[in-house]
C-alpha positions as CSV (number, residue, x, y, z in Angstrom):
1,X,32.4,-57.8,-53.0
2,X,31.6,-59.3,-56.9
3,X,28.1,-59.4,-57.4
4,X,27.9,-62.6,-58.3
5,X,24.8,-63.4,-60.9
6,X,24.3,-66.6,-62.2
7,X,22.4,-67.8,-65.4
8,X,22.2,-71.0,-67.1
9,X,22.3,-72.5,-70.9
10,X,19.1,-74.2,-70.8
11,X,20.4,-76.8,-72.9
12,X,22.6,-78.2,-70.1
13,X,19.1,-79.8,-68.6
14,X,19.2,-81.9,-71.5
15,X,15.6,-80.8,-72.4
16,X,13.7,-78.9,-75.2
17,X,13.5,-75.1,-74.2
18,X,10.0,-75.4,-73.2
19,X,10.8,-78.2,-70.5
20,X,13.8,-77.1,-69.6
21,X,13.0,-73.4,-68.4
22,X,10.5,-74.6,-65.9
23,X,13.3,-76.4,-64.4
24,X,15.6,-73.6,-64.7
25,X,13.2,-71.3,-63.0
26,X,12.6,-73.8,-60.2
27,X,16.3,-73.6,-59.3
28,X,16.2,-69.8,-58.4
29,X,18.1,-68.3,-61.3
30,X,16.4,-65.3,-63.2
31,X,18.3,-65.5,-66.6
32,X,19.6,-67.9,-69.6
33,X,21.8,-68.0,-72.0
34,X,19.9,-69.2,-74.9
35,X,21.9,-71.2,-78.0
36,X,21.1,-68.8,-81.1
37,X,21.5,-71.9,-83.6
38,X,19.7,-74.8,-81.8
39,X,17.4,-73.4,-79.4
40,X,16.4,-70.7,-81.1
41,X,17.6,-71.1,-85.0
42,X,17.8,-67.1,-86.2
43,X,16.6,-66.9,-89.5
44,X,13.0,-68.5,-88.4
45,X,12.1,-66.5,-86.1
46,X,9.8,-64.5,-86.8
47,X,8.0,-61.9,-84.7
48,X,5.0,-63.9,-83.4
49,X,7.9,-66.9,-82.1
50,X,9.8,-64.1,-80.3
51,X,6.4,-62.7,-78.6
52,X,5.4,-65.8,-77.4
53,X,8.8,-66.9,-76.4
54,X,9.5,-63.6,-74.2
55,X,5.7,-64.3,-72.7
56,X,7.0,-67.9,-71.7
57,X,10.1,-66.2,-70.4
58,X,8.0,-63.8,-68.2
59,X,5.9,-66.2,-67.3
60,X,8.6,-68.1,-65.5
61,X,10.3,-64.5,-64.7
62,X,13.7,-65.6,-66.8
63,X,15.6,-63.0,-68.5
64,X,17.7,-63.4,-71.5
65,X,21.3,-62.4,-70.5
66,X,23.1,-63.9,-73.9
67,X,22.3,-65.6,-77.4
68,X,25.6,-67.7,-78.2
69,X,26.8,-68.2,-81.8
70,X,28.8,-70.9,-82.5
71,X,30.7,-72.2,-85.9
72,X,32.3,-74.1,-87.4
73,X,34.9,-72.4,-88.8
74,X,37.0,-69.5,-87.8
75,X,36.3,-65.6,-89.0
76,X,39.5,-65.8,-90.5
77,X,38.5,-68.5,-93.1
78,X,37.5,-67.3,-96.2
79,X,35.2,-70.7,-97.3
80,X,31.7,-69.4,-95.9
81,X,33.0,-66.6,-94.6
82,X,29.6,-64.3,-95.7
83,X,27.2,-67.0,-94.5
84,X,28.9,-67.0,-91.2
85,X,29.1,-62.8,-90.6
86,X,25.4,-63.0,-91.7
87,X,24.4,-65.7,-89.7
88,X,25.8,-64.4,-86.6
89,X,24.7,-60.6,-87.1
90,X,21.1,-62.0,-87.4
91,X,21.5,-63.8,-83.9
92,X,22.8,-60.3,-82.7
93,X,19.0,-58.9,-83.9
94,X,18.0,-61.7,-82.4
95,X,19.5,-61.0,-79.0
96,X,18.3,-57.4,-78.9
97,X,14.5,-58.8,-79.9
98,X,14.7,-60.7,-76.4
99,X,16.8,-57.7,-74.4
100,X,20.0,-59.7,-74.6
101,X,23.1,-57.3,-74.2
102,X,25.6,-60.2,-75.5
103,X,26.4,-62.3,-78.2
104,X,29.0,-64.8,-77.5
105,X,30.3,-66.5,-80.5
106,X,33.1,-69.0,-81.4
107,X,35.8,-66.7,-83.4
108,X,38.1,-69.5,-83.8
109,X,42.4,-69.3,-84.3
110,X,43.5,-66.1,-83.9
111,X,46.5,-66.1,-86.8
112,X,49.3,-63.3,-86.3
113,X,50.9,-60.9,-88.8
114,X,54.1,-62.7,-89.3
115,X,51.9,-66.3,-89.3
116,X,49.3,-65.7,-91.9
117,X,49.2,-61.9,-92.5
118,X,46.4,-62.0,-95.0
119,X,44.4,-64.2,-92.8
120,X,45.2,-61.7,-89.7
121,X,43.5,-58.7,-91.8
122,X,40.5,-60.5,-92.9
123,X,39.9,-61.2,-89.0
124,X,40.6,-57.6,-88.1
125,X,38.2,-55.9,-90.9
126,X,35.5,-58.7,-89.8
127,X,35.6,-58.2,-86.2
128,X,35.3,-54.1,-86.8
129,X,32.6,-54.7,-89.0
130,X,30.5,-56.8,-86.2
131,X,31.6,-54.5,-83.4
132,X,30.2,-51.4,-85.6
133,X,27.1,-53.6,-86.4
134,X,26.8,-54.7,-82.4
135,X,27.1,-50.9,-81.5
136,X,24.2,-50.2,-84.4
137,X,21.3,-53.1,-83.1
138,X,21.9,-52.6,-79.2
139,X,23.9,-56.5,-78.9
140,X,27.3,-56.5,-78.1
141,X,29.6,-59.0,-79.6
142,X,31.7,-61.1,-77.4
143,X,34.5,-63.4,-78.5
144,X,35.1,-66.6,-77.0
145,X,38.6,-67.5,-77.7
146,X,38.5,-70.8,-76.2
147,X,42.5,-71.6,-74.9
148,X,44.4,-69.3,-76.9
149,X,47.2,-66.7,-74.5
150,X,46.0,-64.0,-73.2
151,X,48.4,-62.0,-75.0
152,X,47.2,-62.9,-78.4
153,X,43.6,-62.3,-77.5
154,X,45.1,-58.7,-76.5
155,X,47.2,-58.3,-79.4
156,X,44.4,-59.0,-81.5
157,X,41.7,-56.2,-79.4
158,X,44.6,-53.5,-79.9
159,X,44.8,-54.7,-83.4
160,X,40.5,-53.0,-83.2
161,X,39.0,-50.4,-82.8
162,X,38.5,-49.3,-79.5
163,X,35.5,-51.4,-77.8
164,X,34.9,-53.0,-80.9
165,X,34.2,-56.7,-79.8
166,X,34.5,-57.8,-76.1
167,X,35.5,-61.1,-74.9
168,X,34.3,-64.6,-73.1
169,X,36.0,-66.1,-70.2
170,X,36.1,-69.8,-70.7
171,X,38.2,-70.8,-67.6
172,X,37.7,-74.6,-68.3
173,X,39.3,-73.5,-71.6
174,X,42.1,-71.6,-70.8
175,X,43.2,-74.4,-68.2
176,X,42.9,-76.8,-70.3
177,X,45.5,-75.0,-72.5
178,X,48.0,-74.6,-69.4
179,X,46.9,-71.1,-68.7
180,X,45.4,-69.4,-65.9
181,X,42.3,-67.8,-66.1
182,X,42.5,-65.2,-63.4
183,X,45.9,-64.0,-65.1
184,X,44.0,-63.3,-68.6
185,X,40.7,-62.2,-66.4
186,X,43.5,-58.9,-65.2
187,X,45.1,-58.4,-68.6
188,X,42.1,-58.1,-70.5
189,X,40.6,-56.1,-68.1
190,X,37.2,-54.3,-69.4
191,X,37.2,-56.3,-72.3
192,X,35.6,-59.1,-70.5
193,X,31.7,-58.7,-71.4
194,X,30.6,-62.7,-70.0
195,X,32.1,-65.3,-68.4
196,X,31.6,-68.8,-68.3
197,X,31.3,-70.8,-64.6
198,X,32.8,-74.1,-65.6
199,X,36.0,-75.9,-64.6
200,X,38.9,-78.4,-65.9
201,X,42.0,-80.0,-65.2
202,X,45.2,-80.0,-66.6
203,X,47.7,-82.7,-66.9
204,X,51.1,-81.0,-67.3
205,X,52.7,-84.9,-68.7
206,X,50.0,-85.2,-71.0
207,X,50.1,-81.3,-71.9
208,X,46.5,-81.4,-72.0
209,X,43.0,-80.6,-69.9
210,X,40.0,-82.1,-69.2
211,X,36.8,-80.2,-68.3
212,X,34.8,-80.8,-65.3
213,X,32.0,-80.6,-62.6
214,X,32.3,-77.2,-61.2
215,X,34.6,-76.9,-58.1
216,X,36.2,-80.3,-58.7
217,X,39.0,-79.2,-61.1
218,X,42.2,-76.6,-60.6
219,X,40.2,-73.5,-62.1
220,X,41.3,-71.1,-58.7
221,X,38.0,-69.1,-58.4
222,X,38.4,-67.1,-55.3
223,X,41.4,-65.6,-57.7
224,X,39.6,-65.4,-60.6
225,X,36.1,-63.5,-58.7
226,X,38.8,-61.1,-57.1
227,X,40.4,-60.4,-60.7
228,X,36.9,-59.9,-62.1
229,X,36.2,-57.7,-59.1
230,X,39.2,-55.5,-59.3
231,X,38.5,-55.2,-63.2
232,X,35.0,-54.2,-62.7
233,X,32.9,-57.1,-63.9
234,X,29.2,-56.9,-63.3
235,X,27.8,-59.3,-65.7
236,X,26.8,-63.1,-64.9
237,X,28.4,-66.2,-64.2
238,X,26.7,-68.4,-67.3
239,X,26.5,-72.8,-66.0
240,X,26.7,-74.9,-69.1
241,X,27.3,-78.3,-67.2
242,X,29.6,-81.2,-68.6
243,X,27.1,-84.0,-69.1
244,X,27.4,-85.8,-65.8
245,X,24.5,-88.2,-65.1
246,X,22.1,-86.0,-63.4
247,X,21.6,-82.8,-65.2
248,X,19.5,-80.8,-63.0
249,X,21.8,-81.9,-59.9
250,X,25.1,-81.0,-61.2
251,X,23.7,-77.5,-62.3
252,X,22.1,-77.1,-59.1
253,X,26.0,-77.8,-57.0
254,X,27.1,-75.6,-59.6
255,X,24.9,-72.4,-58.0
256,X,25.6,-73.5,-54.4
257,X,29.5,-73.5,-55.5
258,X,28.8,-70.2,-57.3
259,X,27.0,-68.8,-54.4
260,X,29.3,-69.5,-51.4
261,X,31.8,-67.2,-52.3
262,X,29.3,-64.0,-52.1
């Protein structure tokens, strides 16, 4: 049977960091996922913030289990491409300051050869470089490729060397894009380094989704926690929430939902 972890964006109490991981902690989870840009912005923090951030951590017994990166732009944009690498390979020294194994981060369209070849190459050669720099500080980075087919995001990890970068599961994502999550959760297989617990629907007229409360949308997870058991997954189950009018009660279903299939 999946182990089945949970850990929670602290942002989704819709509190600074300091409130909100009291309230975290009162909910029985033992880890976040902290936002590298707006919880924690990279290039200030200095070694005295991260010492007495990790002592507030311990002192509420919360580990760090990911530091997310997320931009703008895609790595296969050249406008601000260097800010962007540089920015997020500080968040990955970030991550490994507060034991963090993952970096999630936003890696935008994924263009093909025959699309935009040039654009297809500068992804490839940026994505190496951050999985040899990930391999180098000890924080693993982990694309999130939001609704794009499973068989791009598979095209593009052959495309890599071999456990370059590994990937998010965003099933609200995916179904909001018409796909099914516990499909791409078997074909990417060991490539799957953190996974999202959030939910959608998907209106086949409208040829669109719309996310929402965990275990109220068509996201099938008894399917998708017996894929991720199958392909060996032993990582967490991350609750970001969708904004409903009680914060601390949505992400507190959330864990029940979460919890009643282990």
């Amino acid at each position: 049977m999946l182990d089945i972890k949970v850990a929670i964006q602290p942002r989704a109490m819709r509190l600074p960091l300091k409130q909100a991981l009291p309230v975290v902690a009162q909910l029985g989870v033992g880890a976040v996922e902290l936002d590298g840009r707006h919880d924690l912005p990279s290039g200030d923090v200095g070694r005295t913030a991260i010492r007495a951030l990790r002592k507030m951590l311990d002192d509420f017994r919360l580990s760090v289990v990911a530091v997310n990166f997320a931009s703008r732009r895609g790595f296969h944009v050249l406008e601000g491409l260097e800010a962007r690498v540089d920015a997020l390979k500080s968040t990955m020294r970030l991550a490994h300051s507060l034991g963090a194994p993952v970096v999630p981060f936003s890696v935008g369209y994924i263009p093909t050869d025959d699309e935009l070849p040039t654009a297809r190459s500068t992804l490839v050669d940026v994505l190496a470089d951050l999985g040899r720099f990930g391999q180098h500080v000890g924080a693993l980075p982990a694309a999130d490729t939001g609704g794009q087919s499973q068989e791009v995001v598979a095209d593009l990890l052959d495309a890599l060397p071999a456990h370059s970068i590994g990937l998010v599961l965003n099933p609200a994502a995916l179904t909001g894009a018409g796909r099914v999550a516990h499909e791409a959760a078997r074909r990417w297989g060991d490539a799957v380094y953190h996974v999202y617990a959030n939910d959608a629907q998907f209106d086949p007229a409208a040829r669109r989704g719309e996310q929402t409360v965990l275990g109220r949308g068509t996201v099938d997870y008894p399917a998708l926690l017996g894929a991720l058991e199958e392909r060996g997954y032993r990582g967490h189950f991350t609750i970001a929430g969708v904004g409903a009018d009680d914060a601390v009660d949505e992400t507190r279903d959330a864990i029940k939902y979460l919890r009643s299939f282990a």
